[in-house]
Backbone as a ProteinNet text record, in pm:
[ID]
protein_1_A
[PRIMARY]
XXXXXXXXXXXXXXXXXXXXXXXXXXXXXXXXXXXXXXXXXXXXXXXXXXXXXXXXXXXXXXXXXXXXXXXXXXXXXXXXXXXXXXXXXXXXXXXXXXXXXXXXXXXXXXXXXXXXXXXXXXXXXXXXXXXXXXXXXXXXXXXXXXXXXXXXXXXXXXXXXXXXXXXXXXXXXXXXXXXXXXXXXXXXXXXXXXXXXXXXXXXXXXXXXXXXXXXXXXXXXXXXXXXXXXXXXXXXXXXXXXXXXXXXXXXXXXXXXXXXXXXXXXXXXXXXXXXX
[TERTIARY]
3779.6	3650.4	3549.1	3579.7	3525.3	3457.7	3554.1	3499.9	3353.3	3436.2	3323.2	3199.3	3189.8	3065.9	2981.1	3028.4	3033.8	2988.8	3023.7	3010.7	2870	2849.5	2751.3	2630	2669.5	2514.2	2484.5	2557.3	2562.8	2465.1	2483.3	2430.2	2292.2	2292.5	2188	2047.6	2077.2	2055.2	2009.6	2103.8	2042.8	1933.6	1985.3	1873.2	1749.5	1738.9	1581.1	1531.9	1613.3	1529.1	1494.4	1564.4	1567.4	1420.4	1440.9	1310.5	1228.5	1171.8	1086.5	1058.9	1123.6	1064.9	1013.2	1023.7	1021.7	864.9	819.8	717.5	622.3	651.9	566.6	505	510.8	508.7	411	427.8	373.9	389.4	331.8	294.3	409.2	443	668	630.1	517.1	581.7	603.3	569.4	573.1	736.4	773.1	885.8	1016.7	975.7	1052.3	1057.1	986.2	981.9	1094.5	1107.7	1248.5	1361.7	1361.7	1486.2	1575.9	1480.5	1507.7	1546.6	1572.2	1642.6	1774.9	1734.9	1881.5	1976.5	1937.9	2044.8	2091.4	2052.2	2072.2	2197.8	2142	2303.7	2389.1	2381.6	2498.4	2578.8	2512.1	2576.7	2659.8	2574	2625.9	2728.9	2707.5	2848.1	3008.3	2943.4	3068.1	3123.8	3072.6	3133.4	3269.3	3269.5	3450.7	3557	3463.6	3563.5	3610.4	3525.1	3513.3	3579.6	3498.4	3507.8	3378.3	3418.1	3276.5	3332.7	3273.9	3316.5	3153.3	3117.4	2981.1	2987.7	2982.3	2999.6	2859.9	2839.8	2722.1	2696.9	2836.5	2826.6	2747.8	2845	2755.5	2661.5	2581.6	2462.7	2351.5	2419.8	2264.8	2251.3	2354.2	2333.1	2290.6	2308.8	2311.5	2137.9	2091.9	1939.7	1895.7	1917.1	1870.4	1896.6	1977.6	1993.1	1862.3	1862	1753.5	1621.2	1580.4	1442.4	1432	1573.2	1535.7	1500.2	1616.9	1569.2	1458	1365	1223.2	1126.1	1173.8	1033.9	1091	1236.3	1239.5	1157.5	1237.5	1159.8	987.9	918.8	783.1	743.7	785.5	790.1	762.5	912.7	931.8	872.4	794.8	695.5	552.9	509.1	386.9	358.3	501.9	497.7	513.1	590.8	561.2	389.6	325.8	200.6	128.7	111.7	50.1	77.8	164.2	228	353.7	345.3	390.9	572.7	585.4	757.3	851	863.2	925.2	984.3	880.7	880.2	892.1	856.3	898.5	1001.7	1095.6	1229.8	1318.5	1318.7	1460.9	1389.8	1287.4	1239.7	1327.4	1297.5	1326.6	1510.6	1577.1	1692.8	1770.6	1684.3	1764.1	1749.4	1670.2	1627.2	1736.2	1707.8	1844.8	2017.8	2059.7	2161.6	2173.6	2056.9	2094.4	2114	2049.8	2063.5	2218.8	2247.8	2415.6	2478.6	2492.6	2565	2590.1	2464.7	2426.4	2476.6	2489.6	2527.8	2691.3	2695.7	2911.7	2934.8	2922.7	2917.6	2918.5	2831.5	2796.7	2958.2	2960.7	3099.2	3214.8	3233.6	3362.3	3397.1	3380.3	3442.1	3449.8	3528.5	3549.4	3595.4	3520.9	3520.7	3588	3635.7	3707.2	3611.6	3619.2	3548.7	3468.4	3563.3	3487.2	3374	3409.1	3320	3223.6	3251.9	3080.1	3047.6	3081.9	3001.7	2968.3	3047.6	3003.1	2830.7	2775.2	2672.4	2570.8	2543	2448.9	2409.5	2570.7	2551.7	2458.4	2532.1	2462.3	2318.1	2262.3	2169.5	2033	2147.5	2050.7	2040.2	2127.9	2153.7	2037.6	2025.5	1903.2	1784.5	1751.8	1619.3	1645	1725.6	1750.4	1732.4	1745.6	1749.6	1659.1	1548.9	1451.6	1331	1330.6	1171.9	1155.5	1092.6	1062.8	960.4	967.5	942.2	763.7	677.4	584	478.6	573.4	514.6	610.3	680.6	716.5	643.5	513.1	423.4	302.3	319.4	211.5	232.6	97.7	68.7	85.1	147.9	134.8	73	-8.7	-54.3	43.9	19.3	77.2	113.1	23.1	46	215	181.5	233.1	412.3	428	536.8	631	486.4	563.2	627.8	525	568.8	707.5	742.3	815.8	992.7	951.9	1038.8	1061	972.7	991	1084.2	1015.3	1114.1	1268.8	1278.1	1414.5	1493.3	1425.7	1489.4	1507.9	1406.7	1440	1576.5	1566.1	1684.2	1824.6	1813.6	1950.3	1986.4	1881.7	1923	1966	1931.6	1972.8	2155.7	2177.2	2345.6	2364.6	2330.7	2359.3	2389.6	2324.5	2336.7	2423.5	2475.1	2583.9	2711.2	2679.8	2838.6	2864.6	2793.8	2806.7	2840.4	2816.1	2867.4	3039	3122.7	3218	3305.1	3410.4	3499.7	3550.5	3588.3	3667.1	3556.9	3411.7	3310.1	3311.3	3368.5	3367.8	3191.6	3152.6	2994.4	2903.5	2979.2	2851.5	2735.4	2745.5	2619.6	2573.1	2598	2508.9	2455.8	2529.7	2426.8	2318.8	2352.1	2230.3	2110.8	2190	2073.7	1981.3	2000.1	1971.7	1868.7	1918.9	1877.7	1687.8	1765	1617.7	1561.8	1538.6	1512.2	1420.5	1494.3	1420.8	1318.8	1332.1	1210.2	1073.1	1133	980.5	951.7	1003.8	960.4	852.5	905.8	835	745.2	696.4	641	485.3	554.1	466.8	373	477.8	441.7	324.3	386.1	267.6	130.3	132.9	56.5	-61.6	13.9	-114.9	-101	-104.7	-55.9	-237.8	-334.9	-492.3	-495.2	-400	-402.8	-349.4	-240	-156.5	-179.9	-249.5	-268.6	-223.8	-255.9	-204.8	-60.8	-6.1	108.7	230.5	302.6	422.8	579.1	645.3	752.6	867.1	913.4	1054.4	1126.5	1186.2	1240	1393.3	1472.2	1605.1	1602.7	1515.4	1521.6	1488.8	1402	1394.4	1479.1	1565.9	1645.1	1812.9	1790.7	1859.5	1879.7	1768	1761.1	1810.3	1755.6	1817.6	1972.2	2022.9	2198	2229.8	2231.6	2260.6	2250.4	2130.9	2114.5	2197.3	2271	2357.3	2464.4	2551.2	2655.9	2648.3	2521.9	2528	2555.4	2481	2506.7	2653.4	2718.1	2832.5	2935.7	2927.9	3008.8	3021.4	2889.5	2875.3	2937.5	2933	3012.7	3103.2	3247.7	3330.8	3405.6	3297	3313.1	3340.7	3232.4	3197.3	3297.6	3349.5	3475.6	3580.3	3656.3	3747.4	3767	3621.6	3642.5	3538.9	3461.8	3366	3245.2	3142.8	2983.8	2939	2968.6	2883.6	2928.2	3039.9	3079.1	3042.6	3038.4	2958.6	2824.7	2730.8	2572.7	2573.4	2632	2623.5	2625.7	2726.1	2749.6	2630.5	2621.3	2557	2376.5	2377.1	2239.6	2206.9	2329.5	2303	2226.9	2220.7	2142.1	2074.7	1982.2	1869.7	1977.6	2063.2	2139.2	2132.2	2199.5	2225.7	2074.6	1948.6	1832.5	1777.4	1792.2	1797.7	1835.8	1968.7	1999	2029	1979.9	1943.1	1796	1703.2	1596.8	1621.9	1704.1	1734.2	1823.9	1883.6	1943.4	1836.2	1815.4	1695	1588.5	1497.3	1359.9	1322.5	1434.4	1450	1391	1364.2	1278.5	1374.1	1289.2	1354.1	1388.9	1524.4	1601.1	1578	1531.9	1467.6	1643.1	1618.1	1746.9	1782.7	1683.7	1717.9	1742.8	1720.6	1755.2	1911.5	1965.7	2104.9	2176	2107.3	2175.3	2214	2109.4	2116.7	2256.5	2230	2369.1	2501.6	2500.9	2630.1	2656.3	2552.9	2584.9	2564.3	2558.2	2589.4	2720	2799.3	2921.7	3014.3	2976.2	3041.8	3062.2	2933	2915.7	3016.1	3022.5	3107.4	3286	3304.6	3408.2	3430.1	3320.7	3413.8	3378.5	3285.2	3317.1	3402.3	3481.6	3616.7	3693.5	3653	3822.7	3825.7	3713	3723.9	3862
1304.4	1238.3	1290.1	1315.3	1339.6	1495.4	1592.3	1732.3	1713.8	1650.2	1638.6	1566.9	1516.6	1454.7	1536.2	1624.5	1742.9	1813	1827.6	1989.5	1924.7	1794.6	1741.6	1721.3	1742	1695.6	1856.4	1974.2	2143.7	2174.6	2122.9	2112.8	2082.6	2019.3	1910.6	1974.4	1992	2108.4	2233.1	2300.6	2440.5	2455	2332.2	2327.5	2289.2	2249.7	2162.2	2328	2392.9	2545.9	2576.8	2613.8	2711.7	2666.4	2527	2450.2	2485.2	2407.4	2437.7	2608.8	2653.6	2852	2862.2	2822	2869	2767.7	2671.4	2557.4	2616.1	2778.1	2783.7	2932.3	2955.3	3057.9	2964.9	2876.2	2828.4	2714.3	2591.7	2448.4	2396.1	2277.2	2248	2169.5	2163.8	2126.8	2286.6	2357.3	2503.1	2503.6	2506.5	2503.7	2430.2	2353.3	2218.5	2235.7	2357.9	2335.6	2476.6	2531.6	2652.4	2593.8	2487.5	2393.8	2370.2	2256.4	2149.9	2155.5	2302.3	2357.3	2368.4	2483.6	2569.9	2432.6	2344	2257.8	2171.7	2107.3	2109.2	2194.4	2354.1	2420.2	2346.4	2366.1	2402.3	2242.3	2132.9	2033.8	2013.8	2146.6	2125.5	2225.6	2348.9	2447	2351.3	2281.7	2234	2149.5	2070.7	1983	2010.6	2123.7	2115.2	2094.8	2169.9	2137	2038.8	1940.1	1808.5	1671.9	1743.8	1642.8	1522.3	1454.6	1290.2	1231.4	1099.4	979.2	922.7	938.6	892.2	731.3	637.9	515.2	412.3	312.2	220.3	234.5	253.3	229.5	349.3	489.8	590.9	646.2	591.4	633.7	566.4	437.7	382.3	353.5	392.8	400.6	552.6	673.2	783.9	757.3	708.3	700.4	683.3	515.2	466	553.8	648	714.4	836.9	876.7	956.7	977.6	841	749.5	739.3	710.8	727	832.2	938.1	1042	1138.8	1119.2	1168.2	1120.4	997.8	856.7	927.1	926.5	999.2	1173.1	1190.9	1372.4	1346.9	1283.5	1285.7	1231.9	1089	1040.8	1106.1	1165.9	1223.3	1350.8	1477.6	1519.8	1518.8	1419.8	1306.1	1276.2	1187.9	1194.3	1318.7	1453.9	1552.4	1592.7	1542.8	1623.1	1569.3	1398	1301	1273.9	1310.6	1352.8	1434	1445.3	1552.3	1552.2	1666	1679.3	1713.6	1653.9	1687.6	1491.4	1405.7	1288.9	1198.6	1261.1	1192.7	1204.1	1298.6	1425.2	1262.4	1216.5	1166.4	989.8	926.7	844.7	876.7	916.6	931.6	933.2	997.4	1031.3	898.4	870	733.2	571.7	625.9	495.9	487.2	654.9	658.6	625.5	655.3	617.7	506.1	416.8	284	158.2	190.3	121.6	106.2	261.2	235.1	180.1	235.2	129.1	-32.3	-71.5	-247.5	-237.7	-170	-147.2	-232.4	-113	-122.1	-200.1	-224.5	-343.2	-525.4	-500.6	-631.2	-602.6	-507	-523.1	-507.4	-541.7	-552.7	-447.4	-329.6	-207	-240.8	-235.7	-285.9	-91.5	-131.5	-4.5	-43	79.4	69.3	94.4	24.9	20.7	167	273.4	369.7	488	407.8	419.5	331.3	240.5	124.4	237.5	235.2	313.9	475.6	519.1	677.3	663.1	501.7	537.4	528.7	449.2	478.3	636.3	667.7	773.4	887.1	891.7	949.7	957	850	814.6	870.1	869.7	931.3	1118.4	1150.3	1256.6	1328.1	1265.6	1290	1294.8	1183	1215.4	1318.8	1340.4	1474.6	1590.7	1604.3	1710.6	1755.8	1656.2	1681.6	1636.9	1634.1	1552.5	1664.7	1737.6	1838.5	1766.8	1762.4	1765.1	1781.8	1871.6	1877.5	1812	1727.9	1602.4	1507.5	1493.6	1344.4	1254.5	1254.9	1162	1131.5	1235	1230.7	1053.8	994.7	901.7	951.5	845.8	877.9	728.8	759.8	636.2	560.5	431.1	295.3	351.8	416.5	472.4	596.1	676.5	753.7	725.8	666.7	569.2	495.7	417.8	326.7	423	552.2	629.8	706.8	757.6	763.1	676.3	587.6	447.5	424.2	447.1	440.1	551.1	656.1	770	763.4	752.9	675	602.4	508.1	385.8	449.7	512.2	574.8	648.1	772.8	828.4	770.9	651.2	562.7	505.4	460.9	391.6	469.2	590	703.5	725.9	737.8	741.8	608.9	477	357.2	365.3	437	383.6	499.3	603.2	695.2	655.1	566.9	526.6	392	287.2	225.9	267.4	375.9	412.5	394.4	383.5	366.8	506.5	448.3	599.7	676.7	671	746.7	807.7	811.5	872.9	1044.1	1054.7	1193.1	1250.6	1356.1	1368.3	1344.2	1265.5	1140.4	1137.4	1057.1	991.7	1130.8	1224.1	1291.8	1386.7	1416.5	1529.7	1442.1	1283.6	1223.5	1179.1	1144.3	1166.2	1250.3	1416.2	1530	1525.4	1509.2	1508.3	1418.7	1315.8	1211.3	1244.7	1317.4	1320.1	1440.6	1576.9	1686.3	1668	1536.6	1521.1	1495	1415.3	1287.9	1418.5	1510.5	1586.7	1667.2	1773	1855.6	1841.4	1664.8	1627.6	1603.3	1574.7	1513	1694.3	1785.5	1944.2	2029	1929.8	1993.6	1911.9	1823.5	1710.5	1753.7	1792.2	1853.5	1970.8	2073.2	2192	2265	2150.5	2237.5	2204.2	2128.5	2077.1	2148	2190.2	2260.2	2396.5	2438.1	2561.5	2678.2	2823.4	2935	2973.1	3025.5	3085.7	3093.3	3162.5	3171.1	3163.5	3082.5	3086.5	3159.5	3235.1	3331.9	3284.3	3300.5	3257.3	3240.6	3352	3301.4	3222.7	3168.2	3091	2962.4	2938	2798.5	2795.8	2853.4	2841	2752.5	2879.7	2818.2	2714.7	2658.8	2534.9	2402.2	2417.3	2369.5	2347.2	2467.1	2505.2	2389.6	2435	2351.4	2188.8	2127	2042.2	1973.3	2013.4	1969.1	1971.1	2058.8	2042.7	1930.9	1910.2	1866.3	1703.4	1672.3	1542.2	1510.1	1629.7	1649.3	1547	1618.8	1649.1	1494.6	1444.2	1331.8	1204	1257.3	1135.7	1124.5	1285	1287.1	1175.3	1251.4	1141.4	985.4	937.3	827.7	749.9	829.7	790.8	763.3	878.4	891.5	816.7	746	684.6	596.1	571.9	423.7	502.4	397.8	447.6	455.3	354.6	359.9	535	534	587.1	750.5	813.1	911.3	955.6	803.9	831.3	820.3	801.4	809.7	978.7	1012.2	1202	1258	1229.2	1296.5	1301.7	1191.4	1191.4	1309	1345.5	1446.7	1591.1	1579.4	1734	1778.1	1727.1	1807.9	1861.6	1860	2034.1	2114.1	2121.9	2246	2336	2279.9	2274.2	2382.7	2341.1	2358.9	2495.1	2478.7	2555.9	2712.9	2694.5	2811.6	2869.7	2745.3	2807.4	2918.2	2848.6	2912.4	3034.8	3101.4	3235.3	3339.1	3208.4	3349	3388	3184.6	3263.9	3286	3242.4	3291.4	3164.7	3087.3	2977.6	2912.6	2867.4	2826.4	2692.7	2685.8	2578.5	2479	2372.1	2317.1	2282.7	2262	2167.3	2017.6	1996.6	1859.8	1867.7	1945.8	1978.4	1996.2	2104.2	2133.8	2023.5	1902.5	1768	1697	1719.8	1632.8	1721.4	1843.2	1929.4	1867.3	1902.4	1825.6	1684.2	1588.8	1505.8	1463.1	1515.6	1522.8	1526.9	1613.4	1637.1	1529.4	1477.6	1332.9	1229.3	1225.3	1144.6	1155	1276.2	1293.6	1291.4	1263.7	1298.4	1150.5	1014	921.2	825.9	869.2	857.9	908.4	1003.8	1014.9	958.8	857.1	717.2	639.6	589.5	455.4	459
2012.2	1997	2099.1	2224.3	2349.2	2256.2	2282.4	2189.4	2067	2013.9	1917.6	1951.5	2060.1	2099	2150	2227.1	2320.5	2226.6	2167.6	2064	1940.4	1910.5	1878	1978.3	2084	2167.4	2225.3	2197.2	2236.5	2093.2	2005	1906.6	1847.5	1874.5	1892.6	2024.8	2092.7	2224.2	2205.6	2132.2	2076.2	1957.9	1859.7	1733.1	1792.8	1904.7	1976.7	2021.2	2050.7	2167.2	2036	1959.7	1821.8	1762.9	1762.3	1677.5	1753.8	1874.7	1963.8	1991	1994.3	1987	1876.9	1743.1	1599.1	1655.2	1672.7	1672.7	1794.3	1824.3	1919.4	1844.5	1720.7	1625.3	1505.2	1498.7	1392.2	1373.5	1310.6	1308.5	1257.2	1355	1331.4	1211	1118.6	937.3	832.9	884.8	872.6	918.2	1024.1	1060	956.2	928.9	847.9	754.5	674.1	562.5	520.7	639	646.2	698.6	770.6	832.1	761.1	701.8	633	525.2	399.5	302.6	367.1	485.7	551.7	598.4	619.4	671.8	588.6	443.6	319	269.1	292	213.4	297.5	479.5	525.7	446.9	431.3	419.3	266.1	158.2	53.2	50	130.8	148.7	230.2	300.1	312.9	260.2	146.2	63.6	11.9	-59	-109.1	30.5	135.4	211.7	317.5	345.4	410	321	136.1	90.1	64.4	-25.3	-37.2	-140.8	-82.5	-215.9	-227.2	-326.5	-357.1	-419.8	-317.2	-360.3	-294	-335.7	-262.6	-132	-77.4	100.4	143.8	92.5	153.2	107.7	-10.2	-105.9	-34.2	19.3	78.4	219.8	268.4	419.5	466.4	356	370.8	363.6	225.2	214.5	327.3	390	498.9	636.6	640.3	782.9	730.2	645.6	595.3	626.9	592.6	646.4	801.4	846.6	1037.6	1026.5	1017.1	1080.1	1055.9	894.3	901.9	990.5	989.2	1092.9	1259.5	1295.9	1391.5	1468.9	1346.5	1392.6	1384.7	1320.6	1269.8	1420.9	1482.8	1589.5	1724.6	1719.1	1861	1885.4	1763	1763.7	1846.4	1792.1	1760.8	1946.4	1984	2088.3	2214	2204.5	2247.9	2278.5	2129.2	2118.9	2224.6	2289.6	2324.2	2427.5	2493.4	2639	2666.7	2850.4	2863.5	2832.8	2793.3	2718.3	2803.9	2920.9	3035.9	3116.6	3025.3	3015	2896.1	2789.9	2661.3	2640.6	2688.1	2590.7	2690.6	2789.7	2827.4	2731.3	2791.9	2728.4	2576.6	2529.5	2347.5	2356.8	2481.2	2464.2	2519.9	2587.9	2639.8	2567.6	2512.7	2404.2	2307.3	2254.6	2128.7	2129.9	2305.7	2335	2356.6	2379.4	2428.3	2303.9	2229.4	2102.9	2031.1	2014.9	1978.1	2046.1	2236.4	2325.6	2266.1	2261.3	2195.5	2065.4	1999.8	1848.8	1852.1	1927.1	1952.6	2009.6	2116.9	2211.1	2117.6	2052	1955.9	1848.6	1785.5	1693.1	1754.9	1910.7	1977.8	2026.8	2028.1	2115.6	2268.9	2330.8	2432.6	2516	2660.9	2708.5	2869.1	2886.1	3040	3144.7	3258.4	3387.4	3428.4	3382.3	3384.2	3291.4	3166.2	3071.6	3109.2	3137.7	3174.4	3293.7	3381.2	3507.9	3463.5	3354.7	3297.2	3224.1	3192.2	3095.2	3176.5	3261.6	3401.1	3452	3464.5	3505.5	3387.6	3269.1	3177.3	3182.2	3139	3154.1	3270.9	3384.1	3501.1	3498.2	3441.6	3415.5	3323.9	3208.1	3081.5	3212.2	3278.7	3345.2	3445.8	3552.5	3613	3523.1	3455.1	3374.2	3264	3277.6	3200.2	3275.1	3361.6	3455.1	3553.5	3532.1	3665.6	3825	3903.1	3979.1	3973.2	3896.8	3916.2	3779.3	3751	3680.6	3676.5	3746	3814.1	3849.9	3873.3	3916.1	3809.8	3679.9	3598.6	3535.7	3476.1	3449.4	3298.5	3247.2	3006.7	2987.3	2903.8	2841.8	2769.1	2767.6	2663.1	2519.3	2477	2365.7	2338.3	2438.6	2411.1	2449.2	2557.9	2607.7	2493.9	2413.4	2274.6	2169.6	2143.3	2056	2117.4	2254.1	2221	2218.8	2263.3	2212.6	2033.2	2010.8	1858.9	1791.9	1845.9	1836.4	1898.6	1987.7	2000.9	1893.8	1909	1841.9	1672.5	1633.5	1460.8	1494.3	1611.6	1610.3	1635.6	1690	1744.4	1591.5	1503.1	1408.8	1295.2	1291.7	1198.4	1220.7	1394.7	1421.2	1400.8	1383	1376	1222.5	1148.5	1013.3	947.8	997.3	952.1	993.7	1122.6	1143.3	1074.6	1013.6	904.2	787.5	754.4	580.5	610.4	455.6	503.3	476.7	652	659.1	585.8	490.2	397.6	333.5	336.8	231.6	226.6	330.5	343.3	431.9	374.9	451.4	329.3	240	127.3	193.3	378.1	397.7	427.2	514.1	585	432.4	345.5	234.3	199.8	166.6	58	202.5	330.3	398.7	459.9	417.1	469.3	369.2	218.1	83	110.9	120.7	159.6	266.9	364.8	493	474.4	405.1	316	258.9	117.5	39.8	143.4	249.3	318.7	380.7	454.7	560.1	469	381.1	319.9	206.3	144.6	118	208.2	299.3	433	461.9	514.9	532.5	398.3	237.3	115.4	187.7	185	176.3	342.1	385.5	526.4	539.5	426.7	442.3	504.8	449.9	465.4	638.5	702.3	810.3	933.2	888.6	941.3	1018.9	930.9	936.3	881.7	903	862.3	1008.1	975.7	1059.6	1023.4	999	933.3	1086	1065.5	1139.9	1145.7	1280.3	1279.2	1175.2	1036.2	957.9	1014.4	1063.5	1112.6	1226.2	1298.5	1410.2	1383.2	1241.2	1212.7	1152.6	1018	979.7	1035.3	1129.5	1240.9	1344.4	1356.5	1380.4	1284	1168.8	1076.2	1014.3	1029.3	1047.4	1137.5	1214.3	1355.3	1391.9	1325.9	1309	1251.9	1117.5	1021.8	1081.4	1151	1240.9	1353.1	1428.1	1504.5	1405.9	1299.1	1263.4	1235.9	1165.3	1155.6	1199.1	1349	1476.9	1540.5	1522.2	1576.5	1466.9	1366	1239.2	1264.2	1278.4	1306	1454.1	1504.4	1636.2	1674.9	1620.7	1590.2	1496.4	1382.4	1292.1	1428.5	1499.5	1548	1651.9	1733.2	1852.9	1810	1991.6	1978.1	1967.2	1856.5	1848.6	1981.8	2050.3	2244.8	2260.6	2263.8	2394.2	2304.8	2201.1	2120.5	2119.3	2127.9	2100.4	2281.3	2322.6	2525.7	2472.3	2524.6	2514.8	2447.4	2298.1	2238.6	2303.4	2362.2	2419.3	2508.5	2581.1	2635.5	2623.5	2478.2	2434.3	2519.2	2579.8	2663.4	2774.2	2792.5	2895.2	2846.9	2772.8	2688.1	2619.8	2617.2	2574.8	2720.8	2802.7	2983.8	3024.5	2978.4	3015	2933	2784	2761	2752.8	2780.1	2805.6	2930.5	3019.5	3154.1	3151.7	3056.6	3026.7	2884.8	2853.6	2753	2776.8	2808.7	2868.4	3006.4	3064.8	3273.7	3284.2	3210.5	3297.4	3399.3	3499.2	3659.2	3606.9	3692.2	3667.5	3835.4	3815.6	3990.1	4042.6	4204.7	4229	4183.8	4137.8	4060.9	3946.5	3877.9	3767.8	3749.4	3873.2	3860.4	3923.1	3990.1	4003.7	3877.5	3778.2	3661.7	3578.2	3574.2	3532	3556.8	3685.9	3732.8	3726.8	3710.1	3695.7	3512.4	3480.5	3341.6	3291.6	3382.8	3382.7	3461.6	3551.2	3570.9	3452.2	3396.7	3362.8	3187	3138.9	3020.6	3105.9	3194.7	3291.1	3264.2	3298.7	3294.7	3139.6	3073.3	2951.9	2902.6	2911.6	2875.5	2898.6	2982.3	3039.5	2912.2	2852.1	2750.1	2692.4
[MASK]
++++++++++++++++++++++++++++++++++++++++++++++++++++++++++++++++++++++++++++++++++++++++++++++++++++++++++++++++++++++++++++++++++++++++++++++++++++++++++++++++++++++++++++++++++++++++++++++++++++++++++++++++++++++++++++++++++++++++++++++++++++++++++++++++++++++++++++++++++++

């Protein structure tokens, strides 16, 4: 379970650089509208081999995780645009983890002393690792704060509502919610296309973002099946390392010492979330 959380929030991490490089080429509904196919196949290529049971549970929790996660991505965007992304990115990440925590917590998962003290830690980790130092002190408006809380909270309820479908569905929820999540996005992308602008996006790098994305939801179902929702959407929150730290091998960008505090303590912190 631990792996797959891991390997869902590495995920999750890389599709954000991929996206974000591809969104610095051209307007991210431009982007979405090459994603958001490519991550579609990957979910329908793997069908024979995962498997699905297309029944009520995972037809409409798949819908409903769908709907988060367009209102999410549209969100946590929105909020990037409206302040600075060095302060929204843990805001949004810590919102989303904290919701499942309460999720699980409420249906009885019961966690060991060092899983309770691993999510603190987590937690502090996302802001080490995403707050630089030379806007640590910047002021964000009310506005932009709520938005990205909202954004959060769509994304917490999107893993809230995939780990509700029921287990045996196979990846039912995640195709029909990729499915619905596809239509709103690139509906939304026709619909302001005079808005948007002209610019065409690295096609294998949004693509690729998109890939990735689908694994990463994957990874995290699997997870979430195999162990506790807390102790999964904790890890998985983690994405922004991995985000970090390949900005920090591809585009050289400087990694601060607080930054490599939040690293390491990132790694505590999946260290004692692994006790539960």
């Amino acid at each position: 379970m631990i792996l797959l959380a891991v390997a869902s929030a590495c995920a999750y991490g890389i599709a954000d650089f991929l996206g974000g490089t591809a969104s610095r080429k051209a307007n991210v509904f431009r982007v979405v509208a090459v994603s958001a196919p490519a991550s579609l196949l990957v979910e329908v290529l793997l069908l024979p081999l995962l498997g699905a049971r297309w029944n009520a549970g995972s037809l409409g929790w798949g819908a409903a995780s769908g709907v988060a996660s367009a209102f999410g991505f549209a969100l946590f965007y929105y909020a990037l645009a409206i302040g600075p992304m060095t302060i929204m990115a843990p805001i949004t990440a810590i919102v989303s983890a904290a919701l499942p925590v309460v999720v699980g917590l409420a249906e009885g998962e019961r966690l060991s002393a060092a899983a309770i003290a691993g999510l603190p830690v987590a937690g502090c980790a996302i802001v080490l690792v995403t707050v630089k130092r030379d806007v640590a002190m910047v002021a964000i408006s009310r506005r932009a704060f709520v938005v990205a809380c909202l954004a959060g909270c769509a994304i917490a309820l999107q893993l809230v509502m995939l780990d509700q479908a029921p287990h045996d569905s196979g990846i039912a929820p995640l195709v029909v919610g990729r499915s619905v999540s596809s239509v709103i996005l690139l509906a939304t992308a026709i619909a302001m296309r005079r808005r948007i602008g002209p610019g065409r996006p690295p096609m294998a790098v949004a693509a690729g973002a998109g890939c990735l994305d689908s694994l990463a939801n994957l990874f995290f179902l699997l997870a979430a099946r195999a162990g506790l929702l807390s102790i999964s959407a904790a890890i998985v929150a983690l994405y922004p390392v991995s985000t970090v730290i390949l900005a920090r091998v591809v585009l050289k960008e400087h990694i601060s010492g607080t930054q490599w505090v939040g690293l390491t303590t990132a790694v505590v912190g999946v260290a004692l979330l692994a006790q539960a």
